[in-house]
C-alpha positions as CSV (number, residue, x, y, z in Angstrom):
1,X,-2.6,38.0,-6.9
2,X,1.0,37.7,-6.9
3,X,2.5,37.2,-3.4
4,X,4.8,35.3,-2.1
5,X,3.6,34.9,1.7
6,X,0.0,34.9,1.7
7,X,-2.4,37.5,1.7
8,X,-1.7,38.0,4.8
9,X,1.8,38.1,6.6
10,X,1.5,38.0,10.4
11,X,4.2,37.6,13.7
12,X,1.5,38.4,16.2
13,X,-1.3,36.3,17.7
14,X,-4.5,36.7,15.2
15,X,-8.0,35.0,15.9
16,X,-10.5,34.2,13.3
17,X,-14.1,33.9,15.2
18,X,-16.7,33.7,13.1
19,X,-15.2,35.3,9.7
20,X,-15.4,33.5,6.5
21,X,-12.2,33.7,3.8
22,X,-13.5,32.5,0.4
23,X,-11.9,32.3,-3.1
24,X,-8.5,33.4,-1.6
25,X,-6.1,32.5,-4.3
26,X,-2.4,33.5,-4.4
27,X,0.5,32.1,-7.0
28,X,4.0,33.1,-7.7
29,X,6.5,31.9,-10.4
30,X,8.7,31.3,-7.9
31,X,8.3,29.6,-4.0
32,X,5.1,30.3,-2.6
33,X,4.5,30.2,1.7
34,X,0.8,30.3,2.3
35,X,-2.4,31.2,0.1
36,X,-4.4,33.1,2.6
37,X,-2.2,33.7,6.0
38,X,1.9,33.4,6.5
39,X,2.2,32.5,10.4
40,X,5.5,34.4,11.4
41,X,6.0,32.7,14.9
42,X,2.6,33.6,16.2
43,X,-0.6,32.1,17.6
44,X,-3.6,31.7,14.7
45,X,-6.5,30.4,16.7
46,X,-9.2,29.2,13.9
47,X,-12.4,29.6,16.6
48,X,-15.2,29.9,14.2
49,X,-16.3,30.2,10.0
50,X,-15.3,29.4,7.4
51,X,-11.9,28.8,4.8
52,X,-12.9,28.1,1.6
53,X,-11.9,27.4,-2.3
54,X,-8.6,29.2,-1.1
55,X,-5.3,28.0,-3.4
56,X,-1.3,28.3,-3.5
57,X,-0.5,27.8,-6.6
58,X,3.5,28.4,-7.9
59,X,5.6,27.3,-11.0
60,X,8.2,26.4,-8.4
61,X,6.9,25.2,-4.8
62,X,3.4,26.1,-2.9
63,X,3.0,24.4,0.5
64,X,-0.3,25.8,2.3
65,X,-3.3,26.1,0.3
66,X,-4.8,28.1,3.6
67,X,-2.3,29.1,6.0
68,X,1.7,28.2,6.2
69,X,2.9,28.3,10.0
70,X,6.9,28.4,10.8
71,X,9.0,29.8,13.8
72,X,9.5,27.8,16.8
73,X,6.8,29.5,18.9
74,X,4.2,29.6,15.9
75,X,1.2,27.0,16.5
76,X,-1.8,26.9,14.7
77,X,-5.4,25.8,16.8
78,X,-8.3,24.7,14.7
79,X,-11.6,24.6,17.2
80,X,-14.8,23.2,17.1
81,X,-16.7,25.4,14.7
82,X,-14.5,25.9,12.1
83,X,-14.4,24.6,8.3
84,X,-11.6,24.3,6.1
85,X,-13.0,23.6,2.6
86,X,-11.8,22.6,-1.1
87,X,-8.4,24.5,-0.5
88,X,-5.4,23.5,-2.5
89,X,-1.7,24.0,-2.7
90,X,0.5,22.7,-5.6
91,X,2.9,21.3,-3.9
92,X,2.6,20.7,0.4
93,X,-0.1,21.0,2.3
94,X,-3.5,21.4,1.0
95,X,-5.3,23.2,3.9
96,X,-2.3,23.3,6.1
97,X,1.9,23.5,6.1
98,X,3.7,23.4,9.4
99,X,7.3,23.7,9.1
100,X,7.9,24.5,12.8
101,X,6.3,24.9,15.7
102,X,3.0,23.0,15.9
103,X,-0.6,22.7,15.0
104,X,-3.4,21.4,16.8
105,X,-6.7,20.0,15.3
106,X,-9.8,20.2,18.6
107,X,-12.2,19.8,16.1
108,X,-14.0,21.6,13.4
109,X,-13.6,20.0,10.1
110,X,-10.9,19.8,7.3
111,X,-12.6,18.5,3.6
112,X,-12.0,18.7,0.1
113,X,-8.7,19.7,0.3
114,X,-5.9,18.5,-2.1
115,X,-1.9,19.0,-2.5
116,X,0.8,17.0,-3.6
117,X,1.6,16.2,-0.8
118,X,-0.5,16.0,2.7
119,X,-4.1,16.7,0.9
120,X,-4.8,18.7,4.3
121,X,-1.8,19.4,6.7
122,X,1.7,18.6,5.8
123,X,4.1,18.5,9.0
124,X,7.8,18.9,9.7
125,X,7.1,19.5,13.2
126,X,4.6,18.9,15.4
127,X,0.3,17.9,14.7
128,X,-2.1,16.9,17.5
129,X,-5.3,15.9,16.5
130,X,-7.4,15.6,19.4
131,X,-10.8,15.7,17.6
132,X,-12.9,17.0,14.5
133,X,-13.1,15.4,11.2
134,X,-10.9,15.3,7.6
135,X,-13.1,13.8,5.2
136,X,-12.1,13.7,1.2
137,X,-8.9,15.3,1.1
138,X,-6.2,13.8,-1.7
139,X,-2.7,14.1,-2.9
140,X,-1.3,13.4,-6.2
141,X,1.5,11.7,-4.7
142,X,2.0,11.3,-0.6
143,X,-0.4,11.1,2.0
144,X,-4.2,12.1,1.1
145,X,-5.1,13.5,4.2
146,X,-1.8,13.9,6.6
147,X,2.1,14.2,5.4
148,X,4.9,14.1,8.2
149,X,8.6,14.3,7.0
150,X,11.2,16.6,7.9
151,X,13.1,14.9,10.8
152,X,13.5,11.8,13.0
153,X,11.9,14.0,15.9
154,X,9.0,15.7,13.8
155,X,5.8,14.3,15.6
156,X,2.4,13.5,14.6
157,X,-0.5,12.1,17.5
158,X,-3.9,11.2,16.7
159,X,-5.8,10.5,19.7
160,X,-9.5,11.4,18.5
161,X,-11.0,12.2,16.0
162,X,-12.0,10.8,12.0
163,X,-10.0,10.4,9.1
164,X,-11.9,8.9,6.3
165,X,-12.3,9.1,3.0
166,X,-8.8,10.6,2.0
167,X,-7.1,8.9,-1.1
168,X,-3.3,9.1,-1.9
169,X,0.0,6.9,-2.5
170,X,1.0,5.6,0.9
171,X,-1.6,6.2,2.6
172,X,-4.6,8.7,4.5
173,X,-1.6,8.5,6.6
174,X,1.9,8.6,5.3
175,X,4.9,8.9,7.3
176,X,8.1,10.1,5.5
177,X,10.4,10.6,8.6
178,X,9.4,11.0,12.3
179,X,7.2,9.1,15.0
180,X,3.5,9.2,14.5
181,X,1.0,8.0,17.7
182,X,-2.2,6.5,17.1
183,X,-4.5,6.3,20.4
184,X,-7.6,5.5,21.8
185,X,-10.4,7.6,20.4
186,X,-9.1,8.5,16.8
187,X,-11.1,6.4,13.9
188,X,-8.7,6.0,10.9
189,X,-10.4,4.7,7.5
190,X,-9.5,3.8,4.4
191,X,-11.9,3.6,1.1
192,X,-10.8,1.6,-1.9
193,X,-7.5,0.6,-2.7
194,X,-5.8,3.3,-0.3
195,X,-3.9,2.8,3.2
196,X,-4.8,3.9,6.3
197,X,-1.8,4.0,7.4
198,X,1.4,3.9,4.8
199,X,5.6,4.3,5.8
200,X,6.9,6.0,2.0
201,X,11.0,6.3,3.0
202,X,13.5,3.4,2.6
203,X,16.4,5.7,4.7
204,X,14.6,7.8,7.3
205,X,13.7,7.1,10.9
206,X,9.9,5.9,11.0
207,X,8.1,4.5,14.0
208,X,4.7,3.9,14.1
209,X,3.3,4.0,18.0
210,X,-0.8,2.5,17.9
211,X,-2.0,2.5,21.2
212,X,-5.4,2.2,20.5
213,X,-8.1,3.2,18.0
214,X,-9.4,2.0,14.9
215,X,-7.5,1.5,11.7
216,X,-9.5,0.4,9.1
217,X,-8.6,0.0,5.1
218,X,-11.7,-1.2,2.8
219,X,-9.4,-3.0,0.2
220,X,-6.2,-2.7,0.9
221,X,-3.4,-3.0,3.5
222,X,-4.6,-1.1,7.3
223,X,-0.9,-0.5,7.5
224,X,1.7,-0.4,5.0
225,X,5.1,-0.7,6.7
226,X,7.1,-1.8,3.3
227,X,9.9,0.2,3.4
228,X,13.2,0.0,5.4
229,X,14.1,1.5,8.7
230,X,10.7,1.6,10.6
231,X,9.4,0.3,13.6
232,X,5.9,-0.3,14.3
233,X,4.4,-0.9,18.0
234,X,1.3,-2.7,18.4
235,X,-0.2,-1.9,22.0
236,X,-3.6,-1.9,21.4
237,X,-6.1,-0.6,19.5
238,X,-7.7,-2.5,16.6
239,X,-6.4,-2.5,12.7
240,X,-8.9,-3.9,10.2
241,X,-8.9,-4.8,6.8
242,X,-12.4,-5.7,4.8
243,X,-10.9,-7.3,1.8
244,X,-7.2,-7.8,2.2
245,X,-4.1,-7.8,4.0
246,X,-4.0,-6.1,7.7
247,X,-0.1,-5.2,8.3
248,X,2.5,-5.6,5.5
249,X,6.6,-5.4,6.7
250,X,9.8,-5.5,4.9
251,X,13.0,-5.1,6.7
252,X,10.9,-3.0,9.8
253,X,10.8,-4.3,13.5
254,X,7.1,-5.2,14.5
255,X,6.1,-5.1,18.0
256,X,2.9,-6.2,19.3
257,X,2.0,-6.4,22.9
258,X,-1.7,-6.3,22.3
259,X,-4.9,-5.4,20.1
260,X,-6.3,-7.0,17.3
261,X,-4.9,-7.1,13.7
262,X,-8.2,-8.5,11.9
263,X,-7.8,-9.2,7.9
264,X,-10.1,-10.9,5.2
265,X,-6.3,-12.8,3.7
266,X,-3.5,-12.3,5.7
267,X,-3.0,-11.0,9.4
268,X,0.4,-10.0,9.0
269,X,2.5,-10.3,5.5
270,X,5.9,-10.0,5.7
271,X,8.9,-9.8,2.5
272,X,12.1,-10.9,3.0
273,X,15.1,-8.3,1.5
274,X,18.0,-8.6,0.4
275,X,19.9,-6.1,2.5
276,X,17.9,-5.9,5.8
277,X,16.1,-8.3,7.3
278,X,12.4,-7.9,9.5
279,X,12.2,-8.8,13.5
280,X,8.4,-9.6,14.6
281,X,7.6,-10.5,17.9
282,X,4.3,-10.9,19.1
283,X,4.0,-10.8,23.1
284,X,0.4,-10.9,23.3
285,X,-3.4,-9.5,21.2
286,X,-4.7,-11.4,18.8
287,X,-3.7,-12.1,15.0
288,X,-6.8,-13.1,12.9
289,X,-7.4,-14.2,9.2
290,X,-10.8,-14.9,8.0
291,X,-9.7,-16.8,4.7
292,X,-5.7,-17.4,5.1
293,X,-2.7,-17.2,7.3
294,X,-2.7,-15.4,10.3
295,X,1.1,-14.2,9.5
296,X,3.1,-15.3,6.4
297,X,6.7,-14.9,5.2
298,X,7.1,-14.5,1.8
299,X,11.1,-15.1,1.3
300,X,12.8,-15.8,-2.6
301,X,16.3,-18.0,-1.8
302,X,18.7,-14.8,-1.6
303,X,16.6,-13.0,0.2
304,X,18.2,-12.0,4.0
305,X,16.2,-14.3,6.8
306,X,13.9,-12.3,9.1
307,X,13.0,-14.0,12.8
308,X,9.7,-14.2,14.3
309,X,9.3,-14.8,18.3
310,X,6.3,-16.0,19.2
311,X,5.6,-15.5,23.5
312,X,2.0,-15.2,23.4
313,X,-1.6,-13.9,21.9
314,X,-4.0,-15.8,20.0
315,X,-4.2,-16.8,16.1
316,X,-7.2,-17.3,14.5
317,X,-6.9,-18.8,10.6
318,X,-10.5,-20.2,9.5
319,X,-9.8,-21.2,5.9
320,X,-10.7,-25.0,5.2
321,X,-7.5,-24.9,3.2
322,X,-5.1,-27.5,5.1
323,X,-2.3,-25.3,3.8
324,X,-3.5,-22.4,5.1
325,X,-2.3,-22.1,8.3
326,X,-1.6,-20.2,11.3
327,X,2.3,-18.9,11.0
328,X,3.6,-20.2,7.1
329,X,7.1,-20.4,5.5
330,X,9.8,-18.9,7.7
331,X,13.0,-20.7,8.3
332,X,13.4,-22.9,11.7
333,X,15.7,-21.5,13.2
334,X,14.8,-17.8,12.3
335,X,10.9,-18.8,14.4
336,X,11.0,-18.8,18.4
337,X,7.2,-20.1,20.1
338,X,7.5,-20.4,23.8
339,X,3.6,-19.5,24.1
340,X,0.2,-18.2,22.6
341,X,-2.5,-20.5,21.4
342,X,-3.5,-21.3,17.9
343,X,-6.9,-21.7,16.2
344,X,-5.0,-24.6,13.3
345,X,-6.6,-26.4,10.6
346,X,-5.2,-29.8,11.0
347,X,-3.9,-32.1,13.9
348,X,-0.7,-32.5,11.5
349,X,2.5,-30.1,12.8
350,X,3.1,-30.1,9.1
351,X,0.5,-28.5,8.1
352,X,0.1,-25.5,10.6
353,X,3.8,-25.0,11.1
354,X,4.8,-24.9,7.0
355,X,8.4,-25.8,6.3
356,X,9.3,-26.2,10.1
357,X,10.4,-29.6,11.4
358,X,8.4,-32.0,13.2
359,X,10.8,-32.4,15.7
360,X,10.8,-29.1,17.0
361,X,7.4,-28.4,18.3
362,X,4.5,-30.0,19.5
363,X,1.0,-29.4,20.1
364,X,-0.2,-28.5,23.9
365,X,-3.5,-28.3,25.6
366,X,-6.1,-26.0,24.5
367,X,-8.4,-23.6,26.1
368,X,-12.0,-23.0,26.5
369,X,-12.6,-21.7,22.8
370,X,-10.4,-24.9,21.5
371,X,-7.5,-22.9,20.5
372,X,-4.2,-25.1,21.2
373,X,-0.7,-24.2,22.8
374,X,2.4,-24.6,20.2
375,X,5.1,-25.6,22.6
376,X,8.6,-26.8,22.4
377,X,8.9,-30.6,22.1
């Protein structure tokens, strides 16, 4: 069928308790808002059924393989019981497209669904996912499970909840341009060689808020902050990678007050640019590599310097390798230690403190598990 805003069109409040939608399929040659429902500035309450097989397809663009929301009162409310299933949109939004307004997600479950971008909701606006579970969902380009672009003030929060299983560049999670908040309660994984977690602009406002969770990538990087002008704070919460790298920077500001960044090689990686340089200060958590550096800084000669303040936490490195160490190759006077404790391979300053004079620091007392202070000589 040929429409160009859904099958249905709505500006009042519509609830869908226990009613199934299946094989719902709408294209257009030109721009296409919605394959089953157009939210006009109402309230779509999903209570109960089912959504499924239901597609957007357009020659131009089709964003909302199920339902397209927009207005600045429209919100869309996914409960408990319902399924959104093996939708598809060509272009945004594979289950879901919010352009304004918001969306919330307090449960029920989101699989199967693909897009170009945001294999199940694509944002400009406002997502809450308080709980439920996308499972499976993929993009051919951004974001296989969640997409959030449109402005420095367009929000996505993830306090419970599972992602898992959602492949696509940047990330289950990518974030284009606004602020997204992980917290306690959500579960964020990563299968293969996908983010959890992924930053996909070089010129729009990101920042990156964890608070607490889980973010967990199988064999890649938990979060991918590789791109300028982004800020990530660390408060809590635990980021995990299986078989590689837990947190990779370039040009961003990294924040950690506490938590646990846990990875097989290295805790934190971090690339010089030549433009903009990275600030990472770690305050307190704990910073742990199971075969490598707990935080290295990768930097080619005309690269721009980056700084690293150190004021406390704990660094765990447990490679055998003398040169693998705790903090590796930054320049002295772009590092600042005035605390923390270290888990090092070697008595030598040398060796733990790579490319740093041995006049600058010295080794302090240790605590009960043998880590050892790094203090200022």
């Amino acid at each position: 069928v040929d429409y160009t805003y859904g099958i249905i069109y709505t500006a009042g409040d519509i609830s869908l308790d226990g009613v199934s939608v299946s094989n719902c399929s709408s294209g257009s040659e030109s721009t296409l808002y919605g394959g089953f429902l157009y939210n006009n500035g109402a309230k779509i309450s999903l209570m109960s059924g089912t959504g499924s097989n239901c597609s957007a397809n357009s020659e131009s663009t089709a964003n909302g393989g199920f339902v397209y929301s927009t207005g600045d009162k429209g919100s869309v409310i996914i409960s408990d019981d319902f399924i959104i299933t093996e939708c598809e949109a060509s272009s945004y939004g594979g289950a879901a497209y919010i352009s304004n307004g918001s969306a919330e997600m307090n449960g029920g479950t989101i699989s199967k669904c693909r897009a170009k971008y945001g294999g199940a909701i694509d944002c400009r606006s406002s997502f809450t996912m308080n709980a439920g579970d996308i499972s499976d969902c993929s993009s051919t380009s951004f974001g296989g499970a969640l997409y959030l672009s449109g402005s420095p003030t367009s929000t996505m929060t993830i306090k419970g909840g599972t992602i898992q299983g959602c492949s696509g560049t940047y990330g289950s999670i990518c974030v284009n341009a606004g602020i997204l908040n992980v917290e306690e309660g959500s579960n964020i994984f990563a299968s293969g060689n996908n983010y959890a977690i992924g930053k996909s602009s070089n010129t729009n406002s990101v920042e990156i808020n964890i608070t607490g969770g889980r973010i967990e990538s199988d064999e890649a990087y938990a979060v991918y902050a590789g791109t300028k002008n982004g800020t990530v704070n660390i408060s809590d919460g635990t980021i995990k990678s299986d078989k590689y790298r837990g947190v990779y920077l370039k040009a961003c500001k990294l924040v950690m007050d506490n938590g646990l960044i846990d990875a097989y090689t290295y805790g934190i990686y971090n690339v010089y640019d030549k433009a903009d340089a990275t600030i990472l200060q770690i305050n307190n958590g704990e910073i742990k590599s199971s075969t490598n550096y707990s935080i290295y800084f990768y930097r080619n000669s005309d690269a721009l310097a980056g700084t690293l303040t150190i004021t406390g936490g704990r660094f765990t490195s447990l490679s055998v390798n003398l040169y693998n160490t705790s903090v590796c190759n930054i320049a002295e006077d772009d590092l600042s230690i005035t605390g923390g404790f270290f888990n090092y391979v070697s008595e030598a300053m040398s060796t733990f403190l790579k490319n740093i004079s041995n006049d600058s620091y010295k080794f302090g007392s240790k605590d009960s598990d043998g880590y050892r202070q790094v203090i200022p000589k």
